[in-house]
gemmi code that builds the backbone of each chain (N, CA, C; Angstrom):
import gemmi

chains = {
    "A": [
        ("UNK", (130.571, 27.543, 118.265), (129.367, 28.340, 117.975), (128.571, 28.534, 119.268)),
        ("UNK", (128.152, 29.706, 119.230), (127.101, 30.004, 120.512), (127.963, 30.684, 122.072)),
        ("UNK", (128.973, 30.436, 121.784), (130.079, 30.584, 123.026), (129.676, 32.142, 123.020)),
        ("UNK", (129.277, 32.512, 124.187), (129.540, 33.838, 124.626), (130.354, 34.721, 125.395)),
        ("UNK", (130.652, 35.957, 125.590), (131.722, 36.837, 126.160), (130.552, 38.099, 126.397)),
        ("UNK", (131.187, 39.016, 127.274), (130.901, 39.913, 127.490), (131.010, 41.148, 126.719)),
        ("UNK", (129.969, 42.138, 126.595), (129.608, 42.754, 125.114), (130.617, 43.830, 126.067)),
        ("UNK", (131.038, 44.555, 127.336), (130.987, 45.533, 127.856), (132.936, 45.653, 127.596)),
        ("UNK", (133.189, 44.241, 127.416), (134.338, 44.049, 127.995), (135.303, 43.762, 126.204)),
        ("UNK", (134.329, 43.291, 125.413), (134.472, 43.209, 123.970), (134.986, 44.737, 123.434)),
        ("UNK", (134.147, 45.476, 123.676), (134.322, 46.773, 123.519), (135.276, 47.767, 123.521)),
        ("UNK", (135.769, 47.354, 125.321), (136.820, 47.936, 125.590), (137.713, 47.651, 125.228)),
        ("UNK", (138.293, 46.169, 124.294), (139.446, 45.500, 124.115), (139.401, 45.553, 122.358)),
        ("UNK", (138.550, 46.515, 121.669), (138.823, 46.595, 120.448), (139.872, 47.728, 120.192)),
        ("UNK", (140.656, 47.036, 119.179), (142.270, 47.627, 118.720), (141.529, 48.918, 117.961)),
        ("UNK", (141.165, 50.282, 118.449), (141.143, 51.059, 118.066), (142.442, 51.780, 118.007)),
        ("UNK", (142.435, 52.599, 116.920), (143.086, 53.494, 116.605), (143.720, 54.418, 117.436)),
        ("UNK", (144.523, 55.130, 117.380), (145.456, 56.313, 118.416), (144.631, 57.385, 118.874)),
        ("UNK", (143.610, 56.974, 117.674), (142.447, 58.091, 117.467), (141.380, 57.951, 117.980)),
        ("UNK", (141.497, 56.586, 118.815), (140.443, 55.825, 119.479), (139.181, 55.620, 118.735)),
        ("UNK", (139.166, 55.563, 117.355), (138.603, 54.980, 116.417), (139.264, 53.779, 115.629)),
        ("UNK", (137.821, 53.076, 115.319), (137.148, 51.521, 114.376), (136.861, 51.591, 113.550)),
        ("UNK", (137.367, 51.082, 112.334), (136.641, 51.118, 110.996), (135.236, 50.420, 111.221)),
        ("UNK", (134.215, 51.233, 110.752), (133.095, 50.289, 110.617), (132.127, 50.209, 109.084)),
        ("UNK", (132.041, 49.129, 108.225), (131.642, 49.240, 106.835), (130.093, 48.896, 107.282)),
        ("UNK", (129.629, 49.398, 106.608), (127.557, 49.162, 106.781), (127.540, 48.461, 105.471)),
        ("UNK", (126.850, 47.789, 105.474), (126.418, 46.720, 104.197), (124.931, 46.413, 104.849)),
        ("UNK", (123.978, 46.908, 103.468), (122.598, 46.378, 103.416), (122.354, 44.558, 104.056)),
        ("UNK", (121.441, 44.572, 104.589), (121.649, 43.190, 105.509), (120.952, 42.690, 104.583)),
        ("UNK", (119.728, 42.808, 103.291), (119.515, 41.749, 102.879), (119.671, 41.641, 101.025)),
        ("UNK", (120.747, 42.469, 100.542), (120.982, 42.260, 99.250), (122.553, 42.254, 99.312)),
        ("UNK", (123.340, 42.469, 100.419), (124.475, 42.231, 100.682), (125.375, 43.360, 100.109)),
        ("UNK", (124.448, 44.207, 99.808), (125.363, 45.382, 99.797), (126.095, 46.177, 100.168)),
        ("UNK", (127.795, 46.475, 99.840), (128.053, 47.165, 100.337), (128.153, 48.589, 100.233)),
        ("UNK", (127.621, 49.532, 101.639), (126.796, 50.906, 101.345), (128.081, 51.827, 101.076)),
        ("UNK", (129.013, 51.630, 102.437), (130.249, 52.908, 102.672), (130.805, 52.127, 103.784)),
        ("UNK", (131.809, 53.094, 104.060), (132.864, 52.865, 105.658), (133.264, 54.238, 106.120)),
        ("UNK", (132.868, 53.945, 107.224), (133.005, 55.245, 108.063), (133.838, 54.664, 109.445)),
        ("UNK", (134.002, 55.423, 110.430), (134.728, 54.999, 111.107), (133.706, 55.762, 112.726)),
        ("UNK", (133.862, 54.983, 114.197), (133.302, 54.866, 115.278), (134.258, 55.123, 116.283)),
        ("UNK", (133.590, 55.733, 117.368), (134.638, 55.489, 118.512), (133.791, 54.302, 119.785)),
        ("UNK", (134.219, 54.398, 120.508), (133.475, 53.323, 122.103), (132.005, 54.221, 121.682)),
        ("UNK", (132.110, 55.458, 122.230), (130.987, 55.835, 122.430), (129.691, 55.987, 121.681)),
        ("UNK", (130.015, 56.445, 120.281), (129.298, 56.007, 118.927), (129.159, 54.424, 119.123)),
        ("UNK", (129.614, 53.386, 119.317), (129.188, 52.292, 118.764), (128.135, 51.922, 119.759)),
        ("UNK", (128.455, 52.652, 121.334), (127.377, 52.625, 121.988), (125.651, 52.811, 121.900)),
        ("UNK", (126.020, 54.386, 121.355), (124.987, 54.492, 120.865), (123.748, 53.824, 120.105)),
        ("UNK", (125.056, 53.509, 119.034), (124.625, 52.589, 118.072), (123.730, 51.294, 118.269)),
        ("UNK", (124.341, 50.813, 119.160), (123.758, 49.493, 120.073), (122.476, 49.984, 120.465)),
        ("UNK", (122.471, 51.310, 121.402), (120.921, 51.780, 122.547), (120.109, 52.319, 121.300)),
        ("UNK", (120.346, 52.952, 120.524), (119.350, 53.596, 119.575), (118.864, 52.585, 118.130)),
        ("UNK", (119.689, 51.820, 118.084), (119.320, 50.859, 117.443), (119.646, 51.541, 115.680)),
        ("UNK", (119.929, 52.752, 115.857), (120.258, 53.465, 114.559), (121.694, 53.609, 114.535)),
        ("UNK", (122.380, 53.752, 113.322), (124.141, 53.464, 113.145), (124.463, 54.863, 113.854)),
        ("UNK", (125.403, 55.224, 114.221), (126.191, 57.081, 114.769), (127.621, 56.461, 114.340)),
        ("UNK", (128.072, 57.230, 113.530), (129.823, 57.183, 113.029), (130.282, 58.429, 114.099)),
        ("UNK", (131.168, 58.595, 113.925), (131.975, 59.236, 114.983), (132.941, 60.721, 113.391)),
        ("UNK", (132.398, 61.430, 113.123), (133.043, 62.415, 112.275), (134.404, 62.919, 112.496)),
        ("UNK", (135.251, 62.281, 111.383), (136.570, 62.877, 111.955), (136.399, 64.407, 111.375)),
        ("UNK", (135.749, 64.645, 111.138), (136.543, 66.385, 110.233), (135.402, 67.005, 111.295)),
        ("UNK", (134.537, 66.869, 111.788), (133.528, 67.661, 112.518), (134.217, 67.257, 114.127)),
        ("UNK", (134.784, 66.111, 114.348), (134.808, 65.622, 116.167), (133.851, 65.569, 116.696)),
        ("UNK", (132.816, 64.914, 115.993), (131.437, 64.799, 117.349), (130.746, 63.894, 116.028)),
        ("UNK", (129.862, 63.192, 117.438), (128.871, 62.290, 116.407), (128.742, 62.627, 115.387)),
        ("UNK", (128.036, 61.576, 114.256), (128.006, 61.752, 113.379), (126.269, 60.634, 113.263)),
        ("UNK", (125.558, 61.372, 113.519), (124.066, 60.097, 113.364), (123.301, 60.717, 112.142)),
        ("UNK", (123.981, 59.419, 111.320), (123.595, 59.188, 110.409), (122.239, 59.348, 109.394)),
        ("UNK", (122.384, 60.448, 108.888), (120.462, 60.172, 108.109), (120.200, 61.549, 108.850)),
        ("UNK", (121.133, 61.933, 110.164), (119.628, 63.210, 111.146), (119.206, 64.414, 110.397)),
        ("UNK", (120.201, 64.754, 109.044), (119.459, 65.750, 108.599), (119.131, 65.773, 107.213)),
        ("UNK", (119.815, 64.306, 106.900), (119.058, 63.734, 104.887), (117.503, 63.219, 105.310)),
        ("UNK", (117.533, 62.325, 106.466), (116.546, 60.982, 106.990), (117.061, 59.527, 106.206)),
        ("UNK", (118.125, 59.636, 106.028), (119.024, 58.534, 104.776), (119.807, 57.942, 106.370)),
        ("UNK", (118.813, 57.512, 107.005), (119.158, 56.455, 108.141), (119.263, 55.161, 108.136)),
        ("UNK", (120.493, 54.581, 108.951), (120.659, 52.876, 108.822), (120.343, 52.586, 110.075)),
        ("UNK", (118.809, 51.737, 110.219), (118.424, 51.008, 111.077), (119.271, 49.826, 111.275)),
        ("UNK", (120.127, 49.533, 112.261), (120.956, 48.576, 112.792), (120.272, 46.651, 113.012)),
        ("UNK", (120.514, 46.259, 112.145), (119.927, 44.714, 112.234), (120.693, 44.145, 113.085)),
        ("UNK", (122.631, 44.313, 112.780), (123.209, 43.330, 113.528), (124.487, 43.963, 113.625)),
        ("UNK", (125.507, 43.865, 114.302), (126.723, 44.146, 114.466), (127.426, 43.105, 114.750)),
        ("UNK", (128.468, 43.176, 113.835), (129.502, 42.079, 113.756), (130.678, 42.531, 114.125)),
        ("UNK", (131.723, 42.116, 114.643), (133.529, 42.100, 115.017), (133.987, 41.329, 114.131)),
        ("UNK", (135.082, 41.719, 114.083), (135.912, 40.758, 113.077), (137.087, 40.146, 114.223)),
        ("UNK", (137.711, 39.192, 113.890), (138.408, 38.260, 114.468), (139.766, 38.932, 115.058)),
        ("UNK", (140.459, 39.951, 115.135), (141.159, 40.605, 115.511), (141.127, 41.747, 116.111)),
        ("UNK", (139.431, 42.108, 116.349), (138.852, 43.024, 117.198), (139.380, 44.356, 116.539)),
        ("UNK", (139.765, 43.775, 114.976), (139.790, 46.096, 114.375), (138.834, 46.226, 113.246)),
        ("UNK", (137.660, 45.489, 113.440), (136.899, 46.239, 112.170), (135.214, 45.879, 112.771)),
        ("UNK", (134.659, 46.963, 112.429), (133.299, 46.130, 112.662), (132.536, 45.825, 111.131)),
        ("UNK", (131.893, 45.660, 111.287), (130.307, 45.048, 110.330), (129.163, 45.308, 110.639)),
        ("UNK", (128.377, 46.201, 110.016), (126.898, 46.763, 110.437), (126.120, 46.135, 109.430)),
        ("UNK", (125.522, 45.098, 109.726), (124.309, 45.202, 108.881), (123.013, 45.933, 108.909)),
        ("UNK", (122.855, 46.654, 108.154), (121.845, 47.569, 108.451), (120.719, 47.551, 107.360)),
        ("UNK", (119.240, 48.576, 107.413), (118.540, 48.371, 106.911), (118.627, 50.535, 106.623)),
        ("UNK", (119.268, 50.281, 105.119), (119.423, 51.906, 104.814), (118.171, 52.738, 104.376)),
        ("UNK", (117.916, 53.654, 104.593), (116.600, 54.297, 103.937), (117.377, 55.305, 102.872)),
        ("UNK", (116.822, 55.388, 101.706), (117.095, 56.045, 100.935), (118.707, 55.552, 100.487)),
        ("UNK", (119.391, 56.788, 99.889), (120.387, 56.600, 99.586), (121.859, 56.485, 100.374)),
        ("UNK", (122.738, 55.895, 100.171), (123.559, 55.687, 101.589), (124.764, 56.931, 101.250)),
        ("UNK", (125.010, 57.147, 100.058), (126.134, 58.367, 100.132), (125.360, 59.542, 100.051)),
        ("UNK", (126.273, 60.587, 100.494), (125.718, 62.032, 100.327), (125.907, 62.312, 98.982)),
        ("UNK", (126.416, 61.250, 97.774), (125.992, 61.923, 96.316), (124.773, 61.647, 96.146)),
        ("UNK", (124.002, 60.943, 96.710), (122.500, 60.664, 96.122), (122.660, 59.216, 95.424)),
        ("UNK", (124.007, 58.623, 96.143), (123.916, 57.320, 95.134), (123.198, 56.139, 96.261)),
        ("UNK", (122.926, 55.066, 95.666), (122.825, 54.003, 96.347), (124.310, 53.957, 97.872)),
        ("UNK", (125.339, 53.506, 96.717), (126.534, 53.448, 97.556), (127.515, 54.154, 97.514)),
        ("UNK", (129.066, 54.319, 98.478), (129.902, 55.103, 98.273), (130.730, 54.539, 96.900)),
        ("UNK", (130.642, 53.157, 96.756), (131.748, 52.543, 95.716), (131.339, 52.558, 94.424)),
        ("UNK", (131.594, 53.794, 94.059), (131.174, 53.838, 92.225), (132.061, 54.661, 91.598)),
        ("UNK", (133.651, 54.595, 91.876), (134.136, 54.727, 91.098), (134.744, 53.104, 90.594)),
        ("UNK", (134.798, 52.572, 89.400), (135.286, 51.366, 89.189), (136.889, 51.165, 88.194)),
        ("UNK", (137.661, 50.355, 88.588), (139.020, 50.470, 87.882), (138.673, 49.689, 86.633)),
        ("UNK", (139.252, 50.381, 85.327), (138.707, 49.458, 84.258), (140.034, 49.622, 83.252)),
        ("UNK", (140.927, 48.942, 83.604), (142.195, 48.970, 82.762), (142.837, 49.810, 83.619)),
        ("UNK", (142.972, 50.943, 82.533), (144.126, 52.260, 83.188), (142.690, 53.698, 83.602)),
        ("UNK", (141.964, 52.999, 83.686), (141.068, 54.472, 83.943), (139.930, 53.854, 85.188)),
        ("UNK", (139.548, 54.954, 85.502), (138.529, 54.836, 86.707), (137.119, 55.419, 86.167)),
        ("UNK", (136.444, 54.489, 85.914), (134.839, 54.866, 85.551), (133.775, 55.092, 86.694)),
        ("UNK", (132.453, 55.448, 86.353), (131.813, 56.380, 87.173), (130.551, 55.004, 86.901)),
        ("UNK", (130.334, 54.208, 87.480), (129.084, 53.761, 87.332), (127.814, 53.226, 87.567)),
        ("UNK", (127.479, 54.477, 88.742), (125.981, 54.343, 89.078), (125.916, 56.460, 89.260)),
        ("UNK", (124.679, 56.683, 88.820), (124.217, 58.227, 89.172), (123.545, 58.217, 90.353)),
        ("UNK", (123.606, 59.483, 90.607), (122.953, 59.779, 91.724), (121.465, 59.460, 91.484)),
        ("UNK", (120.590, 59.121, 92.909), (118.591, 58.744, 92.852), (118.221, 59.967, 92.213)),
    ],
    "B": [
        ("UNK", (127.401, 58.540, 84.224), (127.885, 56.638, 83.853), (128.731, 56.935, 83.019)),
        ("UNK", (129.859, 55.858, 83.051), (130.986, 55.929, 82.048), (132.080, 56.929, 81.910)),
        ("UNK", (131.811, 58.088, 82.652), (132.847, 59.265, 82.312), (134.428, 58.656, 83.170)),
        ("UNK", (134.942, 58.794, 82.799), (136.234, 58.231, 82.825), (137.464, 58.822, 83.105)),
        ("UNK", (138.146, 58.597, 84.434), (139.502, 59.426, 84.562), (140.717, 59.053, 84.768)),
        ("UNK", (142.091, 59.196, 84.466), (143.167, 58.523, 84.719), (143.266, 57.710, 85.943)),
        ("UNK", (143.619, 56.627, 86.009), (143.797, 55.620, 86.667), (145.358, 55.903, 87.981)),
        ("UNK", (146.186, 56.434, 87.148), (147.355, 56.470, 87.780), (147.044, 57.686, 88.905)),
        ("UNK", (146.563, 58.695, 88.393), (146.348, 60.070, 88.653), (145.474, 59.749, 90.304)),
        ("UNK", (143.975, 59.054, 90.237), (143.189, 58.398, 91.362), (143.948, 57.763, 92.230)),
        ("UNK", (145.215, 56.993, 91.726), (145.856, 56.215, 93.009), (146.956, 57.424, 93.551)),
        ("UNK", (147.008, 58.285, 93.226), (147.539, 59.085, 93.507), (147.442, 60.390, 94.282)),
        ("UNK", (146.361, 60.328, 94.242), (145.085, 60.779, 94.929), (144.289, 60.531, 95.711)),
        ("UNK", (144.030, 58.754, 96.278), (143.577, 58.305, 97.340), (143.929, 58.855, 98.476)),
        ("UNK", (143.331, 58.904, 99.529), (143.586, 60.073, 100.747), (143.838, 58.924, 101.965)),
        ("UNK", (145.330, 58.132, 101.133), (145.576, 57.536, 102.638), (146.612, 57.992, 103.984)),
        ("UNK", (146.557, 57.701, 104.805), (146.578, 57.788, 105.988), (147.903, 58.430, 106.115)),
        ("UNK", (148.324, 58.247, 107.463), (149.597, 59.259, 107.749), (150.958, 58.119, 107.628)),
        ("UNK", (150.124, 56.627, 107.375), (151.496, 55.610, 107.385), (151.229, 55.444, 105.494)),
        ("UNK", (150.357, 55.990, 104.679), (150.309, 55.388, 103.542), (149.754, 54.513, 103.314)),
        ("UNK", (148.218, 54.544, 104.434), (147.995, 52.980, 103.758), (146.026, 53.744, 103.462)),
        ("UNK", (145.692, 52.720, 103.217), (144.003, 53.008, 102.837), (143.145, 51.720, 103.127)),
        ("UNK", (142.079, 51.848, 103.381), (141.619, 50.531, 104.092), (141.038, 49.674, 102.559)),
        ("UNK", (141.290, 47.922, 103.068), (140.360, 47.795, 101.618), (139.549, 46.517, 102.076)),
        ("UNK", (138.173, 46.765, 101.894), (137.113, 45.916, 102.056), (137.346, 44.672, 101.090)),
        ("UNK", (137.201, 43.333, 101.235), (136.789, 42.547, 100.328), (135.929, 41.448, 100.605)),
        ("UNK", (135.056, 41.727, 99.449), (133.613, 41.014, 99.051), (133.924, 40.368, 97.844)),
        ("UNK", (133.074, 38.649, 98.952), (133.116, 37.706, 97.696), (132.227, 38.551, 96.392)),
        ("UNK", (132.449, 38.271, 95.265), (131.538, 38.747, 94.220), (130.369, 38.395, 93.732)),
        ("UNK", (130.265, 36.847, 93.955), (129.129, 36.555, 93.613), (127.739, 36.381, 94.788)),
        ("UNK", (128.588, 36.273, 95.924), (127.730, 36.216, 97.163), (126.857, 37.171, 97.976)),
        ("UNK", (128.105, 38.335, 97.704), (128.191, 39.773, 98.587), (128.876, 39.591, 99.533)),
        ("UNK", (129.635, 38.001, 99.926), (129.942, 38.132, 101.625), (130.506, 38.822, 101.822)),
        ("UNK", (130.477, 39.728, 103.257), (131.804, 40.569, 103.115), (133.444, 39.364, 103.889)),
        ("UNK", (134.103, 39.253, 103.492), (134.587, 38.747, 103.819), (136.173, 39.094, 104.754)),
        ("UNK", (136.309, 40.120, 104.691), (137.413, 40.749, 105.606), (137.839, 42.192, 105.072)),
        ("UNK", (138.579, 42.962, 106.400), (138.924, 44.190, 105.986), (140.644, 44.166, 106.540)),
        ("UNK", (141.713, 45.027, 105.368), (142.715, 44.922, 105.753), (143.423, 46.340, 104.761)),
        ("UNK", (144.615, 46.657, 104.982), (144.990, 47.676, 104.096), (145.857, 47.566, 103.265)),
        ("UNK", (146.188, 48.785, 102.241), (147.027, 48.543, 100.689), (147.297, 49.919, 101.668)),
        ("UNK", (148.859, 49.776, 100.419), (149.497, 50.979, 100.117), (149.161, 50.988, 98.680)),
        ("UNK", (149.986, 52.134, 97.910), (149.578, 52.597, 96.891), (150.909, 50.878, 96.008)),
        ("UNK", (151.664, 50.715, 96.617), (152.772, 49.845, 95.642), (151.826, 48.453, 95.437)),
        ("UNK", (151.133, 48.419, 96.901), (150.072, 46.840, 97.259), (149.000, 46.842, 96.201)),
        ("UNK", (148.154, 48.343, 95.875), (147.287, 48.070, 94.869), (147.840, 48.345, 93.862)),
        ("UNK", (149.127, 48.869, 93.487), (149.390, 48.072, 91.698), (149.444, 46.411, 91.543)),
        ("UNK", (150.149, 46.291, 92.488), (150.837, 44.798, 92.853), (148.872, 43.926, 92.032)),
        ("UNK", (147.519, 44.209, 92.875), (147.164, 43.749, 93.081), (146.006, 43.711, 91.508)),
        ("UNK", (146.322, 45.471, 91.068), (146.035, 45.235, 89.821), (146.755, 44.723, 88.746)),
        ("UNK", (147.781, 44.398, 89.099), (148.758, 43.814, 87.661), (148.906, 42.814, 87.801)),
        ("UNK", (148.483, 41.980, 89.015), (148.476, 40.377, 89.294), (147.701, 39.596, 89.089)),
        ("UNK", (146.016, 40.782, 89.418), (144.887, 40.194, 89.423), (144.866, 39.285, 90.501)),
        ("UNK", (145.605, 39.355, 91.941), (145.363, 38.543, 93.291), (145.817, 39.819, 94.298)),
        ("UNK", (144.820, 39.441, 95.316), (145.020, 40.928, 96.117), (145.931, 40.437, 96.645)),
        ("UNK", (146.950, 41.677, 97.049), (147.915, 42.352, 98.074), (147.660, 43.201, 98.877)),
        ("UNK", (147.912, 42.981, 100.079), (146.699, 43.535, 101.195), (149.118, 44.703, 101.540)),
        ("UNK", (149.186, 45.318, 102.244), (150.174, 45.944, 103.440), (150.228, 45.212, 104.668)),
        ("UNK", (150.977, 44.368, 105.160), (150.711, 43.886, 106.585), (151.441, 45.031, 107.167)),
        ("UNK", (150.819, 45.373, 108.181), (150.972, 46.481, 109.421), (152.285, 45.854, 110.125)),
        ("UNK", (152.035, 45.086, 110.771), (152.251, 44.645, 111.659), (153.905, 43.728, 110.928)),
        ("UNK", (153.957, 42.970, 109.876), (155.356, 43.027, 109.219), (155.768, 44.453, 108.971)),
        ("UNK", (155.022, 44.965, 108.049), (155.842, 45.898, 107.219), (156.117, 45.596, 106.054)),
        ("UNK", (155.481, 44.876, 105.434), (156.068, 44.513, 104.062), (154.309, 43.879, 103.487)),
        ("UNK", (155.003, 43.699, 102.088), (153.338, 42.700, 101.231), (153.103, 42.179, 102.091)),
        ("UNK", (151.399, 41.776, 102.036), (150.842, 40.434, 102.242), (150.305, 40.074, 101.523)),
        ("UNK", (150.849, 39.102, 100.706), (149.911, 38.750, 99.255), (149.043, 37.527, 99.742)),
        ("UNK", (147.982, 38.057, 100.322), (146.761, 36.850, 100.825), (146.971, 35.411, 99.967)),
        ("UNK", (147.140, 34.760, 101.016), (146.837, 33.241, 100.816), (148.433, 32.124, 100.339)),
        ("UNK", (149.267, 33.399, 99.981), (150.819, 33.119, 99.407), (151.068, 31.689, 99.872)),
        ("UNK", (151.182, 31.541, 101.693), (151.554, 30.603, 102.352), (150.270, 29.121, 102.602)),
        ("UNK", (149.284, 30.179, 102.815), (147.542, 29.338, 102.500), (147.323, 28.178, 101.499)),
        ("UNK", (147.702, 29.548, 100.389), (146.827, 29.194, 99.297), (145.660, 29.501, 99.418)),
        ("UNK", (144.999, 30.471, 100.496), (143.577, 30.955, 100.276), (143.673, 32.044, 99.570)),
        ("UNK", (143.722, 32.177, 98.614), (144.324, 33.643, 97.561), (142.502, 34.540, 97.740)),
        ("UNK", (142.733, 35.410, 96.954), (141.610, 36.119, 96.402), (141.884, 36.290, 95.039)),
        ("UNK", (141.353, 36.209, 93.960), (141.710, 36.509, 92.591), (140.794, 37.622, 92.315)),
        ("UNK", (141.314, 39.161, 92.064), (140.728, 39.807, 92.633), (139.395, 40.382, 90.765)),
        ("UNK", (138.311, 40.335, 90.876), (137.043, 40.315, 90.118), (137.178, 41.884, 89.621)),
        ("UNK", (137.180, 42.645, 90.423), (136.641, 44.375, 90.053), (137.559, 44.671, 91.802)),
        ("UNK", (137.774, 45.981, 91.075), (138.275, 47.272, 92.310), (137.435, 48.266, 92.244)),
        ("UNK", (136.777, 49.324, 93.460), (136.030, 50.218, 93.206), (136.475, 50.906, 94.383)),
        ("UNK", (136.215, 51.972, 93.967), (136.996, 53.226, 94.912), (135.542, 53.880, 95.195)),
        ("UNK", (135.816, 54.452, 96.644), (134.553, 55.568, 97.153), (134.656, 56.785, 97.217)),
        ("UNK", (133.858, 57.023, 97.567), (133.162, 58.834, 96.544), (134.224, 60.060, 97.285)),
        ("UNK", (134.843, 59.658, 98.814), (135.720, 60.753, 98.590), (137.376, 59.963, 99.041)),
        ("UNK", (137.598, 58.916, 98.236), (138.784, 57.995, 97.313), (139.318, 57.863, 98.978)),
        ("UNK", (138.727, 57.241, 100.464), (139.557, 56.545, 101.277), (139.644, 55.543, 101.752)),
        ("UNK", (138.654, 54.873, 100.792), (138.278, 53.585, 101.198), (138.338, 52.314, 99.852)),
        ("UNK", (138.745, 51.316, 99.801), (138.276, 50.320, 98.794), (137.602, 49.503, 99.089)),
        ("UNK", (137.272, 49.320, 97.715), (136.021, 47.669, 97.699), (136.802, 47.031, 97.230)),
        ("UNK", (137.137, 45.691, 97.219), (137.615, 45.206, 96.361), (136.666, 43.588, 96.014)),
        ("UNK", (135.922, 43.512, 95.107), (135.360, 42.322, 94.961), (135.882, 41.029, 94.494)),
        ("UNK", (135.964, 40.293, 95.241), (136.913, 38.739, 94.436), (136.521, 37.289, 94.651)),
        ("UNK", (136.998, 36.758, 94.298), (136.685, 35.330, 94.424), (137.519, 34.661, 95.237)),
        ("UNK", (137.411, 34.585, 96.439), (137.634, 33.646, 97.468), (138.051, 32.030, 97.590)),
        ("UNK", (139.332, 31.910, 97.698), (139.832, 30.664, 97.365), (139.836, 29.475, 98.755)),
        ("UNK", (138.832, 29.171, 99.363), (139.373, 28.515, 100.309), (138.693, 29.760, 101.885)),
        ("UNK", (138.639, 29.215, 103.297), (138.522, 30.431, 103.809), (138.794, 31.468, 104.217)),
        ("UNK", (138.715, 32.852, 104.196), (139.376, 34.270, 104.450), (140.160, 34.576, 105.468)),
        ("UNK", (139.367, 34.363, 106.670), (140.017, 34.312, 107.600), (141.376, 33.528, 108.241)),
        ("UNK", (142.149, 33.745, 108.923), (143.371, 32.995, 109.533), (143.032, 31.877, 110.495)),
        ("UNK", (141.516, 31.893, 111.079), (141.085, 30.820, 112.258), (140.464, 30.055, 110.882)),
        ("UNK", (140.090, 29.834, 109.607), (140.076, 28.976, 109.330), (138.199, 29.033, 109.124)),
        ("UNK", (137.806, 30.147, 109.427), (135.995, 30.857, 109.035), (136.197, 31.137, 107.991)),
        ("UNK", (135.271, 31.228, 107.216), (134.660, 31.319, 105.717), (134.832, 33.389, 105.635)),
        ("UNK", (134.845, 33.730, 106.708), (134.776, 35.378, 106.904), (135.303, 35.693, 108.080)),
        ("UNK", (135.771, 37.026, 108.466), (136.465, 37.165, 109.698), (135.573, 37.983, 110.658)),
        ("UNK", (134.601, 38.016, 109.829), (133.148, 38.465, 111.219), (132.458, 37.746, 111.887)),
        ("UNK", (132.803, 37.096, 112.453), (132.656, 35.599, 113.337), (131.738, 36.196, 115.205)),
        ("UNK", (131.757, 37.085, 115.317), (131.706, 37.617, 116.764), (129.981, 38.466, 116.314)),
        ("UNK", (128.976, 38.070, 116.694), (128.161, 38.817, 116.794), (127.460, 39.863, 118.047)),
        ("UNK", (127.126, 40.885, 118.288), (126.750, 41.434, 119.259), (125.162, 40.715, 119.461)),
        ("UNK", (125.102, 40.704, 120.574), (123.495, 39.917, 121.045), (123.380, 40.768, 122.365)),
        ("UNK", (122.223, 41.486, 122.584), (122.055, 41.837, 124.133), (123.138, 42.702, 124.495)),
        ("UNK", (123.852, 42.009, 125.793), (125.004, 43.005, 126.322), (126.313, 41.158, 126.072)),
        ("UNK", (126.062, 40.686, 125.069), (126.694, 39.535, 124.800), (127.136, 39.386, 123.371)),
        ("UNK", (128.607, 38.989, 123.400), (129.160, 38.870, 122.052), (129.054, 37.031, 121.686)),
        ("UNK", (128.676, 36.510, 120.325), (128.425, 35.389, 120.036), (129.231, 34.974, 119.250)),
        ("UNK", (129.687, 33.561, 119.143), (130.593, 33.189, 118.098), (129.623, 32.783, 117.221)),
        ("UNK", (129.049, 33.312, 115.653), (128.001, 32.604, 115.385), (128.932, 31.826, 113.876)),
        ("UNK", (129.926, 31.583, 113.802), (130.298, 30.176, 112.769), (131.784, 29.459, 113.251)),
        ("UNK", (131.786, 28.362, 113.232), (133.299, 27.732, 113.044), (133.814, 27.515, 112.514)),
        ("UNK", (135.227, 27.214, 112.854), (136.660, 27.018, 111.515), (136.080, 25.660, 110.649)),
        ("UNK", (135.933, 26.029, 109.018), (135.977, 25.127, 108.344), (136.699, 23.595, 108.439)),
    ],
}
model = gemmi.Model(1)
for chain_id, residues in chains.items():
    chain = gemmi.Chain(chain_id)
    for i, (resn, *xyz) in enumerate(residues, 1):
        res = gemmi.Residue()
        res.name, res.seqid = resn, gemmi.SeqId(i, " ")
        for name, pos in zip(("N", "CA", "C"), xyz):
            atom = gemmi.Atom()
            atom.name, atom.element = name, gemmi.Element(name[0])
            atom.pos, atom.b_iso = gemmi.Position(*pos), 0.0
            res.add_atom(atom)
        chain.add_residue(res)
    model.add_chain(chain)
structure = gemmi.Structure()
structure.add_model(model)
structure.setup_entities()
């Protein structure tokens, strides 16, 4: 515990993708929720770090993706976590408003219930 | 709430990747921890709904990884929930023992601090 490394050098040595993207899941930092997963490149997570606000990296657009800039459904960045094999991150964040673009709390509301997939939270 | 759609049809329909796989989050259930991220194919999440213990795809074999097989740190898996545009899973479960392979309670062990990465827990 407490052992430190270099954040510059952490970075560069995460097993991104071909696509030079990181999965990164945001989970509410203090009800432990989880919001969605989106995915980052180096430079987004940079951001992420200096602005203190989350930026996903848009695969269908190719360019940032900062989060909330035109709902205001922004995740203020509490903490960023790595996972132990350097391919996933962990955002704990502090979400405003709703975290999916349905208007829901979260992305995970479809639920498996036997042989069918139920719907259960509505949009705010 | 409640509206309801074929089950087979959704896994069939998940929008995974170009190797077949889809990422899947899992959170203890009663905690929220998040406790690691790894991927299914579509054969891994029947496996994992008809077992009721997750089956993650190891990449890197090529074949199942039915978490904890060799461990015994299983997951017995609580609820599955799919996100709003079907490429991501939740999978919520109960955690047998710790998640990770170093022997942490979670595999987000590495925190960002400053321009410094932290180990903030140790192997059980």
């Amino acid at each position: 515990i407490g052992q430190q490394t270099d954040l510059g050098q952490a970075l560069d040595n995460l097993r991104y993708n071909e696509d030079g993207l990181i999965p990164a899941i945001a989970q509410q930092h203090d009800t432990g929720e989880v919001l969605m997963m989106a995915w980052m490149n180096k430079a987004s997570i940079e951001e992420t770090l200096k602005t203190g606000q989350v930026c996903y990296w848009s695969r269908s657009r190719q360019t940032y993706w900062r989060k909330g800039e035109s709902s205001g459904h922004v995740q203020k960045l509490v903490e960023m976590r790595i996972d132990c094999d350097g391919d996933t991150l962990l955002c704990l964040v502090n979400q405003n408003g709703p975290a999916c673009h349905t208007e829901r709390p979260n992305c995970f509301y479809h639920k498996v219930t036997g042989d069918k997939i139920e719907i259960i939270t509505e949009p705010n």
